[in-house]
VEXSE-766187 format. One line per 3 residues: number of its first residue (from 1); their letters; for each residue x, y, z of N, C-alpha, C, CB. Coordinates in steps of 0.05 Angstrom, whole numbers, plus 32768, in hexadecimal, padded with zeros to 4 digits. Glycine has a CB too. Example, Ala and Ser with C-alpha at 12.3 -4.5 7.8 and 13.67 -1.06 7.14 Angstrom:
2
1 = as = 8108/7F8E/809C/80F6/7FA6/809C/8108/7FBE/809C/80E2/7FA7/80B5 | 8101/7FD3/808E/8111/7FEB/808F/8102/8001/809D/811A/7FF4/8072
***
This chain:
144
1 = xxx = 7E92/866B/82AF/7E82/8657/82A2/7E89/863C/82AF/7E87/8657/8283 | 7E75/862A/82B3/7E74/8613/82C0/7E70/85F9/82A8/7E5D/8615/82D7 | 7E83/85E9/82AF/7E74/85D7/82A1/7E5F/85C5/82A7/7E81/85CB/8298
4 = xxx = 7E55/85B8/8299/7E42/85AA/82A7/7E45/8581/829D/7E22/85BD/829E | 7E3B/8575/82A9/7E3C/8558/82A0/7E2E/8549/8290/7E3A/854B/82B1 | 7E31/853D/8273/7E1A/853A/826E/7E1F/851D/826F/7E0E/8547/8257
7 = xxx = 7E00/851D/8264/7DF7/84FB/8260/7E0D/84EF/824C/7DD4/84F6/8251 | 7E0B/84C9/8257/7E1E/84BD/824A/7E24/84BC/8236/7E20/84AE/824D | 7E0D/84B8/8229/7E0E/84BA/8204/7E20/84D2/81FE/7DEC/84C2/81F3
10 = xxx = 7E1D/84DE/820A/7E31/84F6/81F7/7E53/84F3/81FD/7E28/851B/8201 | 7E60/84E3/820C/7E72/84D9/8217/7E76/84C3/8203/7E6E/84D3/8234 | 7E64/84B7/81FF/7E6E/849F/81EF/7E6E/84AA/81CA/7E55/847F/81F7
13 = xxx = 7E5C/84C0/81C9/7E61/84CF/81AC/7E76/84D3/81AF/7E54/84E8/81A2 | 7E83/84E8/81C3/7E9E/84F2/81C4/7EAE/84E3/81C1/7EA5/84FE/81D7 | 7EB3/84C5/81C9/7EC4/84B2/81CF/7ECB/84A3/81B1/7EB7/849E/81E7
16 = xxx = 7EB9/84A0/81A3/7EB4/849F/8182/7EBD/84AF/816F/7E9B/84A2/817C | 7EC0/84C8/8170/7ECD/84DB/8163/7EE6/84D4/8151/7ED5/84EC/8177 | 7EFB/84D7/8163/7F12/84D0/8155/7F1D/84B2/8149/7F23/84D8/8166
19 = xxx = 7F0A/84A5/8154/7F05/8483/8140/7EFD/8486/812A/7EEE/846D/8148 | 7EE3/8497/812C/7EDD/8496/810F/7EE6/84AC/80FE/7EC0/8493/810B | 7EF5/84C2/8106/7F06/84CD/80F6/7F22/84BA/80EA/7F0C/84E4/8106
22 = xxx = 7F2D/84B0/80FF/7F42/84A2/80F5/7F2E/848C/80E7/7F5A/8498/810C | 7F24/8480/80E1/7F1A/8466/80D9/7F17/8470/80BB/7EFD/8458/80EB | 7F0A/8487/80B3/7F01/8497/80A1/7F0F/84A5/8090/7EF5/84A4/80AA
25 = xxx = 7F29/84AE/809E/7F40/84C3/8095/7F4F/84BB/8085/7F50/84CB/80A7 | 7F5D/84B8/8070/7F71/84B4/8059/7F81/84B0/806B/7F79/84C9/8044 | 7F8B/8492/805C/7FA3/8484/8070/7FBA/8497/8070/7FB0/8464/8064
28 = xxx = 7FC7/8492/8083/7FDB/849F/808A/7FFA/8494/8086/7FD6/84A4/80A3 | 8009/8496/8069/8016/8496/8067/8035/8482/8080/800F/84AB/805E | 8033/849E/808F/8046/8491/80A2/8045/847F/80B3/804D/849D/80AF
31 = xxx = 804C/846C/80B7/8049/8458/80C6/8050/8467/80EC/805F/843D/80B8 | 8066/846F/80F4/8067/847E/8101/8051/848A/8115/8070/848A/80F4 | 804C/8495/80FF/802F/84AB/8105/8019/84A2/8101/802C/84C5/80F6
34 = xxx = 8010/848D/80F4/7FFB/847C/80F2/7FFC/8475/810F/7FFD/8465/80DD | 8006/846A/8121/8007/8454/813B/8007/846D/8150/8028/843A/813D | 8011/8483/8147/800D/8496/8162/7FF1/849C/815D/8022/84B3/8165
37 = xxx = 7FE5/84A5/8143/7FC5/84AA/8147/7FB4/849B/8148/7FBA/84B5/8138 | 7FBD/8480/813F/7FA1/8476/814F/7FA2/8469/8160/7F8F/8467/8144 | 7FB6/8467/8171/7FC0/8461/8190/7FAD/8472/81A0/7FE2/846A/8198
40 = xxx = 7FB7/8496/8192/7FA9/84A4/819E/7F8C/84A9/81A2/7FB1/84B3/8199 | 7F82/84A1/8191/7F60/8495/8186/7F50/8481/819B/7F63/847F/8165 | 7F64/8474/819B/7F65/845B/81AA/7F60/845A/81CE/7F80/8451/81A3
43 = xxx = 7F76/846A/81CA/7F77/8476/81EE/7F5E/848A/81F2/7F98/848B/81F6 | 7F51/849D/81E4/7F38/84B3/81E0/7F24/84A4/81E3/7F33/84C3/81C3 | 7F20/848A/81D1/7F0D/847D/81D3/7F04/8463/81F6/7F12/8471/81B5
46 = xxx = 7F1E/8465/81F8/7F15/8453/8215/7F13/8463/8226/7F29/843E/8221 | 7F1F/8476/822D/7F1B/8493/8240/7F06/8493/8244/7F22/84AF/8235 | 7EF7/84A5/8224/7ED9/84AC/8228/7EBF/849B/8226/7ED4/84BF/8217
49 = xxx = 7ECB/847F/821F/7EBE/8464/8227/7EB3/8463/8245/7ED4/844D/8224 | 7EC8/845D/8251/7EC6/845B/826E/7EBB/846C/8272/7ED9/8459/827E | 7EBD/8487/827A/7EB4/84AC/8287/7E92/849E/827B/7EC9/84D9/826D
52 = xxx = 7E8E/849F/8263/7E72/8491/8258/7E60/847D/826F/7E7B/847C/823B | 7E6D/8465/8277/7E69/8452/8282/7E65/8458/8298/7E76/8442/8280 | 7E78/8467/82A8/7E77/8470/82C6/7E5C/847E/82C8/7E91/8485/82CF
55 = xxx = 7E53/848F/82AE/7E36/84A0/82BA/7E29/848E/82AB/7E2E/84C5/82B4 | 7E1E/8479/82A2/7E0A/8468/82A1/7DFD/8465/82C0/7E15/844E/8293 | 7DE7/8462/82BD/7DD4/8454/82CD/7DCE/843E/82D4/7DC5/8458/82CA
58 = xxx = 7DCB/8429/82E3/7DCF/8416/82E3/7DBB/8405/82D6/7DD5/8414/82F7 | 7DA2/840A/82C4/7D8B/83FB/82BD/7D99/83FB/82A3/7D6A/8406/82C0 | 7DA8/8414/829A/7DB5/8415/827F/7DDB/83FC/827B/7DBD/8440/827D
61 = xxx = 7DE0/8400/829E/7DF7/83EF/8299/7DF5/83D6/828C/7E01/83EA/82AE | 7DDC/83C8/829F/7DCD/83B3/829D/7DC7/83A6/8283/7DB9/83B8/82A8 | 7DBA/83C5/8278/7DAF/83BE/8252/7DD0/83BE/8244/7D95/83E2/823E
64 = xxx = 7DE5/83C8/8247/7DF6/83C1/8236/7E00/83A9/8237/7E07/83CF/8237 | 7E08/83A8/8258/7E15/8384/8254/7E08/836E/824D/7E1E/8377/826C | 7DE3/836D/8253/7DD1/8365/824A/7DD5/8352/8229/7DC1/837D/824B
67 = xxx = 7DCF/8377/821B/7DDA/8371/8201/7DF6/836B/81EE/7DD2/8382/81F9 | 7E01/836E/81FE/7E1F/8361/81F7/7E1E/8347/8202/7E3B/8371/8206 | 7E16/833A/8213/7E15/831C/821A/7E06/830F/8207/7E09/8315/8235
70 = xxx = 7DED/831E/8204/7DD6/830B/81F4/7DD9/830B/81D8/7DB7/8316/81F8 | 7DE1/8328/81CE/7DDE/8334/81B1/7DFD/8335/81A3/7DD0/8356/81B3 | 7E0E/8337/81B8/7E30/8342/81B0/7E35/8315/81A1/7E50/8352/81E1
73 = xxx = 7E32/830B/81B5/7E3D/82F2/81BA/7E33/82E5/819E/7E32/82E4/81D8 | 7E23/82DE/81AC/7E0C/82D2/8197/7E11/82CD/8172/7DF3/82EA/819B | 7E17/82EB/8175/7E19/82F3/8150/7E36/82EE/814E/7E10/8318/8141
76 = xxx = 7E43/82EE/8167/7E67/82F0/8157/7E64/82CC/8156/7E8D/8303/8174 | 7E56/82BC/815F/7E57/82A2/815B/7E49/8297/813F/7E4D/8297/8172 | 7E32/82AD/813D/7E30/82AC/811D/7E39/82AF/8103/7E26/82B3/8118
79 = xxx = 7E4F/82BE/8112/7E61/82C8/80F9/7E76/82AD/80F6/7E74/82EB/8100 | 7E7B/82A6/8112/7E8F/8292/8111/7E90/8279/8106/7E95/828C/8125 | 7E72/826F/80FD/7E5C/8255/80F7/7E63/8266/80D1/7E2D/8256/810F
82 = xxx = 7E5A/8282/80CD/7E5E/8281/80AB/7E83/8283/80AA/7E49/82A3/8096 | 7E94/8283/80B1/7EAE/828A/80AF/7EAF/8267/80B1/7EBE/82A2/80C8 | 7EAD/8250/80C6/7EB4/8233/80BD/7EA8/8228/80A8/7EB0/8221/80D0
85 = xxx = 7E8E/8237/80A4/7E7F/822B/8088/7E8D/8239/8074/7E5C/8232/8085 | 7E8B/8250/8073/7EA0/8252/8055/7EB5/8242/8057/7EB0/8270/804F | 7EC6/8239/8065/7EE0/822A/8062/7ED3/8210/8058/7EF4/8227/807F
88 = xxx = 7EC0/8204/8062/7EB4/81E4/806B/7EA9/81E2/804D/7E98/81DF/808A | 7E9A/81F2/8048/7E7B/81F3/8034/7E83/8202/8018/7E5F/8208/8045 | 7E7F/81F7/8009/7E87/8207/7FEB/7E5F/8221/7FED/7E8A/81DF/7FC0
91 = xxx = 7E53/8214/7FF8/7E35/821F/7FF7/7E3A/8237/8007/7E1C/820A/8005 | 7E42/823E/801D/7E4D/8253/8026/7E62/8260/8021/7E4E/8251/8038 | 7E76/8251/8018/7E90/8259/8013/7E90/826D/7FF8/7EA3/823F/800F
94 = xxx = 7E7C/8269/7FEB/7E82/8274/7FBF/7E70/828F/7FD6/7E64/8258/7F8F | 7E58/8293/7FDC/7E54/82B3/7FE0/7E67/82B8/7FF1/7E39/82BF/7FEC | 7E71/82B2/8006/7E85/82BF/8013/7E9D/82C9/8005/7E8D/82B0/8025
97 = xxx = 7EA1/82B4/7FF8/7EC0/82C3/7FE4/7EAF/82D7/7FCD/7ED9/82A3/7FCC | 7EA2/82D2/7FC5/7E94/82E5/7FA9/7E96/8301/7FC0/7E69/82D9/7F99 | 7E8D/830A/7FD4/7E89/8320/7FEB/7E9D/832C/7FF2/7E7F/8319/8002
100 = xxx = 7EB8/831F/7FF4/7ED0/832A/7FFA/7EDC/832D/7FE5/7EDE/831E/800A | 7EDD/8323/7FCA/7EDF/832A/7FB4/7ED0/8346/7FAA/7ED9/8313/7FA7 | 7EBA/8350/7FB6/7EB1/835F/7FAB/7EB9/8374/7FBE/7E98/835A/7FA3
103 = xxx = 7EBB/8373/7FD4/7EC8/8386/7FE8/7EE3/838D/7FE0/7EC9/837A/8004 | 7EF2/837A/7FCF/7F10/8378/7FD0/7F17/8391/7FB4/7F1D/8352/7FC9 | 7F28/839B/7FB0/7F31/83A9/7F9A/7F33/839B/7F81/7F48/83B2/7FA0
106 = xxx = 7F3D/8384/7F81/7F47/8372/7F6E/7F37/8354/7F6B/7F65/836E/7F76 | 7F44/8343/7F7E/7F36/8327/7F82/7F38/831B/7F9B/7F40/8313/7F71 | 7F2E/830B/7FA5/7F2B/8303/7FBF/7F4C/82FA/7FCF/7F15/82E8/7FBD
109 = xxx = 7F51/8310/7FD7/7F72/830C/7FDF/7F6D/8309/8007/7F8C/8333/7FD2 | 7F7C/82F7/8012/7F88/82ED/802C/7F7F/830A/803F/7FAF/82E4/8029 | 7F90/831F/8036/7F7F/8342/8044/7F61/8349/8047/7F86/835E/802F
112 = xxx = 7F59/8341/802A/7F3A/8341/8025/7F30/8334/803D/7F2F/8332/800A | 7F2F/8320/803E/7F1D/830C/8046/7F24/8316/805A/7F1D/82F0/8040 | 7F3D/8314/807A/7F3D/8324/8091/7F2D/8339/8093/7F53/832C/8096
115 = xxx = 7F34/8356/8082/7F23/836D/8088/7F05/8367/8089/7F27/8382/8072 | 7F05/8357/8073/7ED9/8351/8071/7EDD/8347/808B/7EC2/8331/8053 | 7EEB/8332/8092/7EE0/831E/80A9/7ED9/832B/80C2/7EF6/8309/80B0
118 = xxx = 7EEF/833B/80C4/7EF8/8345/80DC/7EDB/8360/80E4/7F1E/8353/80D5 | 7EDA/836D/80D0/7EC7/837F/80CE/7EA6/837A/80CE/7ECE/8389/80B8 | 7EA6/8363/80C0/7E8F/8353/80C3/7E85/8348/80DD/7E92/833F/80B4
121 = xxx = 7E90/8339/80EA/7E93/8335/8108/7E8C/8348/811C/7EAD/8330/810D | 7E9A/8362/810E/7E92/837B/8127/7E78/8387/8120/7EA9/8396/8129 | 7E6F/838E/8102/7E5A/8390/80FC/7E3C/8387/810B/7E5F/8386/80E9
124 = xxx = 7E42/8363/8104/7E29/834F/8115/7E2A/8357/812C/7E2D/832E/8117 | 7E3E/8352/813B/7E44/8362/8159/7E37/8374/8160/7E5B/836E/815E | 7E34/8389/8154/7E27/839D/815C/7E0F/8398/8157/7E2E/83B3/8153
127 = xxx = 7E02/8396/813E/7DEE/838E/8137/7DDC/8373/8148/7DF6/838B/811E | 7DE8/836D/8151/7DDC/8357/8167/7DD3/8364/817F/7DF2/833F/8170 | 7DEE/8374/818B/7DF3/8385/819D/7DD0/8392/819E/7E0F/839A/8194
130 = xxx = 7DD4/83A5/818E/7DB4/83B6/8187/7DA1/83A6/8185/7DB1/83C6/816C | 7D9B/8394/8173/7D81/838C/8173/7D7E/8387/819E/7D7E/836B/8158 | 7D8E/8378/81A3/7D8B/836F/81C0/7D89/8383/81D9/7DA1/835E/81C6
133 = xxx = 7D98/839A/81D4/7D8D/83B3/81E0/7D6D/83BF/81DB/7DA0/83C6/81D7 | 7D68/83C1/81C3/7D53/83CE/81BE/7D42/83B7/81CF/7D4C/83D5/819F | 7D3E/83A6/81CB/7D2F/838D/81D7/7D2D/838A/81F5/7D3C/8375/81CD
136 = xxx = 7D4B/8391/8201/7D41/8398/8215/7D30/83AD/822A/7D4C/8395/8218 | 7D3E/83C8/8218/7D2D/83DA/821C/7D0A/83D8/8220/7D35/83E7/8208 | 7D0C/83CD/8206/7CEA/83C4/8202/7CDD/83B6/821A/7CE6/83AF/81E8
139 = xxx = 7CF1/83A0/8221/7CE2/8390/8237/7CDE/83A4/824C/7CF2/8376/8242 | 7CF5/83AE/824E/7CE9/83BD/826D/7CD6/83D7/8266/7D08/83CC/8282 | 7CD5/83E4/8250/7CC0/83F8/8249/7CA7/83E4/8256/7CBD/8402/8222
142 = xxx = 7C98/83D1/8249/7C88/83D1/8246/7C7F/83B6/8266/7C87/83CF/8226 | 7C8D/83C2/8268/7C83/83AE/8283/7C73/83C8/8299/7CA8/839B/8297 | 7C77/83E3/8294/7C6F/83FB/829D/7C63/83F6/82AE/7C64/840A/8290
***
């Protein structure tokens, strides 16, 4: 039996795997063994990152960095504009804390507010990311 190569997407599914198992999985007690698995997660995920990247095509390389310049950037500077306004602005600041308060177990604690922040940030990111991929896609579809 041979194997065969596939397309990138499935490289970058594969490369996802054990992120979102560990991301997902009941914390792990040991500290120890916490840092060896998701080290190891860690190292899986850039591996089959790259192996991903290497068989991209180059109209597709194009559309990622594309959208990470235009779509990645962009929104993490939006996030950065509501993160000084909550500090600056009681008008931004009361939903922001009411949000991490409601995310939080208890009440808006110093942890809270990092995890939302931090998570939030990567969220837009992506979400910028995409809208700006699909967009590019589109442009070049339809230029046919």
């Amino acid at each position: 039996m041979s194997l065969t190569r596939q397309p990138s997407w499935v490289y970058t599914l594969i490369a996802m795997l054990p992120v979102i198992v560990y991301v997902m999985a009941p914390t792990i007690p040991d500290l120890g063994l916490r840092v060896v698995v998701g080290g190891t997660a860690l190292l899986w995920l850039v591996a089959f990152s790259l192996y991903a990247w290497v068989r991209l095509d180059e109209p597709s390389r194009e559309a990622h960095k594309f959208a990470w310049f235009w779509g990645g950037a962009p929104a993490l500077v939006v996030v950065q504009l509501i993160a000084v306004g909550a500090i600056a602005s009681p008008i931004i600041g009361e939903p922001v804390a009411a949000f991490v308060a409601s995310q939080a177990r208890s009440a808006a604690t110093p942890e809270a507010g990092f995890f939302v922040g931090v998570f939030s940030a990567a969220i837009v990111q992506v979400l910028g990311y995409g809208l700006v991929w699909i967009g590019w896609w589109l442009s070049k579809r339809s230029r046919g």
